[in-house]
C-alpha positions in Angstrom: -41.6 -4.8 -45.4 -38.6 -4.2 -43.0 -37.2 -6.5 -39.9 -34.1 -7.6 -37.6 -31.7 -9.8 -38.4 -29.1 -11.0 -35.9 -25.3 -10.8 -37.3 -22.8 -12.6 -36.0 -20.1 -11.2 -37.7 -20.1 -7.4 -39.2 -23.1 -5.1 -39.8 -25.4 -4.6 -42.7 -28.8 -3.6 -43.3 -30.6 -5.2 -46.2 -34.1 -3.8 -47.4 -35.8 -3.9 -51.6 -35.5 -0.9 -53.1 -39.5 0.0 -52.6 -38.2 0.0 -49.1 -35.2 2.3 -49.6 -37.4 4.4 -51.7 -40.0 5.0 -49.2 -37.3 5.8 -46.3 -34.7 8.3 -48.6 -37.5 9.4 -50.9 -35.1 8.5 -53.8 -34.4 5.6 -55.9 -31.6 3.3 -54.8 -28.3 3.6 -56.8 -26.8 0.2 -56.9 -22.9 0.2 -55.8 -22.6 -3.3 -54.7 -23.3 -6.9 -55.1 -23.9 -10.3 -53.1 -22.7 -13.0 -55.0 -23.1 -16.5 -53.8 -20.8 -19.4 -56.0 -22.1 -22.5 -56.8 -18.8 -24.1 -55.3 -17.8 -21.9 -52.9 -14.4 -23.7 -52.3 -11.2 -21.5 -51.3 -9.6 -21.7 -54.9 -13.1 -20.7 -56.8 -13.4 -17.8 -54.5 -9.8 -16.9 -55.2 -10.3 -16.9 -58.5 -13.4 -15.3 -59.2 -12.3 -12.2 -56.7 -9.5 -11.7 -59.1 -10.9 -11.4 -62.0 -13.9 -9.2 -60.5 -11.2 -7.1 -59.0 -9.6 -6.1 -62.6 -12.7 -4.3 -63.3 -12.3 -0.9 -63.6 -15.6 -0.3 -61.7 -14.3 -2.7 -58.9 -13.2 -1.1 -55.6 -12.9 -3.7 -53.2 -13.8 -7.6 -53.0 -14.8 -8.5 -49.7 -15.3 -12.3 -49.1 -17.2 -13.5 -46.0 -14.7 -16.7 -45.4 -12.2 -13.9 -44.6 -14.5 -12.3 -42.2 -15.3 -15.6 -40.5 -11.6 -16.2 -40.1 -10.7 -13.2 -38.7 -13.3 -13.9 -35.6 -12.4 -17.5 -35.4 -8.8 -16.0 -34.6 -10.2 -13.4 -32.3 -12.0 -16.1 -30.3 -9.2 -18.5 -30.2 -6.9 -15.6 -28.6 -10.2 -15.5 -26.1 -9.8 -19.6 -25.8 -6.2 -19.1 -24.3 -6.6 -16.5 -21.8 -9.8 -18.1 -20.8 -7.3 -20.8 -20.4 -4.6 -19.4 -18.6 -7.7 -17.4 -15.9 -9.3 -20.9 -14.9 -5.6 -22.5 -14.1 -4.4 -19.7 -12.3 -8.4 -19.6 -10.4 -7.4 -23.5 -10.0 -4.1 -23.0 -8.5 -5.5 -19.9 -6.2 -8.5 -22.3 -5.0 -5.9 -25.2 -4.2 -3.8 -22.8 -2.0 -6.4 -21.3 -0.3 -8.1 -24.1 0.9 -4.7 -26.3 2.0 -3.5 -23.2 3.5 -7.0 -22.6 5.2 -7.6 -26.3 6.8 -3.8 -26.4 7.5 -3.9 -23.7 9.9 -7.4 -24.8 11.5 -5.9 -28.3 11.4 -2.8 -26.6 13.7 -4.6 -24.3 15.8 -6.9 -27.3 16.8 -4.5 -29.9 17.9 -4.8 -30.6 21.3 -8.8 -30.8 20.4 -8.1 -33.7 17.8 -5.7 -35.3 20.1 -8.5 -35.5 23.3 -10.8 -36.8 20.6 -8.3 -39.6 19.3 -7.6 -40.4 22.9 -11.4 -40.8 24.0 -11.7 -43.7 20.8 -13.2 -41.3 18.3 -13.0 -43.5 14.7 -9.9 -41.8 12.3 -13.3 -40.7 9.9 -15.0 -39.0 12.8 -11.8 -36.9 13.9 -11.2 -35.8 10.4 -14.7 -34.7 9.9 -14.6 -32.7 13.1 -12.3 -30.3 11.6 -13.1 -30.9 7.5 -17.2 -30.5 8.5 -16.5 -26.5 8.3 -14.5 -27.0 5.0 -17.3 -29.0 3.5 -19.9 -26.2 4.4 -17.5 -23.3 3.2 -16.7 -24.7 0.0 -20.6 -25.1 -0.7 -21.3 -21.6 0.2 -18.2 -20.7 -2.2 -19.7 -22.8 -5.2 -22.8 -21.3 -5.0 -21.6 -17.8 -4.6 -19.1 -18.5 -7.3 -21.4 -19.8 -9.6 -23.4 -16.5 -9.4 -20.4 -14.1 -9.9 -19.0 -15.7 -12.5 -22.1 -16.0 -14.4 -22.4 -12.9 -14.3 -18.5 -11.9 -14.7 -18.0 -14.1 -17.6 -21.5 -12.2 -19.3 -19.5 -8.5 -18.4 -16.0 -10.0 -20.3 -18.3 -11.6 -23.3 -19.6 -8.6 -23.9 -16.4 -6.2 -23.6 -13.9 -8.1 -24.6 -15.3 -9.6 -28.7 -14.9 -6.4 -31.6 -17.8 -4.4 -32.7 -18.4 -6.2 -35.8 -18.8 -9.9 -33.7 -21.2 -11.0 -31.5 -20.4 -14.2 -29.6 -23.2 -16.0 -27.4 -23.2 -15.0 -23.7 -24.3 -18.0 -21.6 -22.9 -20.5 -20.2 -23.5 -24.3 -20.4 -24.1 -26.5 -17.9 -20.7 -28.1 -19.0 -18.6 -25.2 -17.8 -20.4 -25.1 -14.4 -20.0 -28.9 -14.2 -16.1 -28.2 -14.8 -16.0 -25.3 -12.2 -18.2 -27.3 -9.5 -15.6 -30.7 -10.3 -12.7 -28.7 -9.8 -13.6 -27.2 -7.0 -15.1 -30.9 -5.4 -11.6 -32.4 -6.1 -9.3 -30.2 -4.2 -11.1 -30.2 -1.5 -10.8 -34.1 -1.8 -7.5 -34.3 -2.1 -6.8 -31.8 0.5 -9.1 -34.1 2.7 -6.7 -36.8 2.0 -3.5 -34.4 2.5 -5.3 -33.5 5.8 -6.5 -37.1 6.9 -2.4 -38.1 6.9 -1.3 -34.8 8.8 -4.6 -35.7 11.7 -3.4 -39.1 12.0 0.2 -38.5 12.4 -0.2 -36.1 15.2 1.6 -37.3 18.4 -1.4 -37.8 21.2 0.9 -37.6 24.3 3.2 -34.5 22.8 -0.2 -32.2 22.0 -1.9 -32.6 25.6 1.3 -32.2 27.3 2.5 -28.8 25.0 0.6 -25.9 27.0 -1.1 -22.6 25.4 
């Protein structure tokens, strides 16, 4: 009887010994052993790896809460520059788009000014120029979406030691998050850019030539 076992932490193969004796040809020569306590509390395991360890057979004790800790602090160094990638992506994506609609905003002037004077409605003028925004940032989302799903599978994969294995997908939680943040900066930009339309001086823009 043999099979696969996924291991999320460390490697090991575990087969009976008429197993091990059909694939070595030998019988198997016992060198370790699994034991599992009752109460597997912190103190209990404590105290049971030192007295197995004053054998004079004993080599080593190896306890699988240590191994488990060891990847929880791997991941939680992964938490923080996760962390400290999606802020900086935040602040990027806020900088690019104000910088962006500012300077369409500016180049456009004199158009939003003969809009304003023919009685277009505050909204209508600001969609005029935020229309292009809207459709970029939805082309962006989708595109971003599919790169970092694919980016974030790449770093998973490279970035977690031999002996972990840490699930590769993403939730719809973290693409909720992405998709939100992206949504409100280009709200509050909207809002940044309505004040900046409306204050723009009708008479000053016609008159100013190219």
């Amino acid at each position: 009887m043999a099979g696969i076992t996924t291991m999320y932490a460390g490697h090991d193969v575990y087969m009976n010994q008429t197993y091990y004796t059909k694939v070595y040809g030998h019988a198997a020569t016992m060198n370790a052993y699994l034991v599992s306590l009752k109460k597997s509390t912190t103190s209990k395991v404590n105290d049971f790896a030192k007295q197995f360890n004053q054998h004079e057979a004993a080599v080593q004790t190896v306890r699988s809460q240590d191994a488990k800790q060891t990847i929880t602090n791997i991941l939680s160094n992964l938490n923080n520059l996760i962390l400290v990638l999606v802020l900086s992506a935040s602040l990027l994506s806020l900088v690019v788009l104000y910088t962006l609609t500012n300077i369409n905003v500016s180049e456009r002037v004199r158009e939003l000014s003969t809009l304003k004077v023919l009685g277009f409605y505050p909204k209508e003028v600001l969609m005029y120029i935020y229309r292009e925004t809207n459709i970029l940032t939805g082309v962006g989302i989708l595109v971003g979406v599919g790169v970092g799903y694919a980016f974030h599978a790449y770093i998973m994969g490279l970035l977690p030691p031999s002996t972990a294995m840490v699930a590769p997908g993403l939730t719809w939680l973290n693409v909720g998050i992405s998709v939100g943040l992206t949504v409100l900066f280009s709200l509050v930009i909207m809002v940044m850019m309505n004040h900046k339309i409306q204050s723009v001086d009708m008479l000053e823009a016609l008159k100013s030539v190219d």
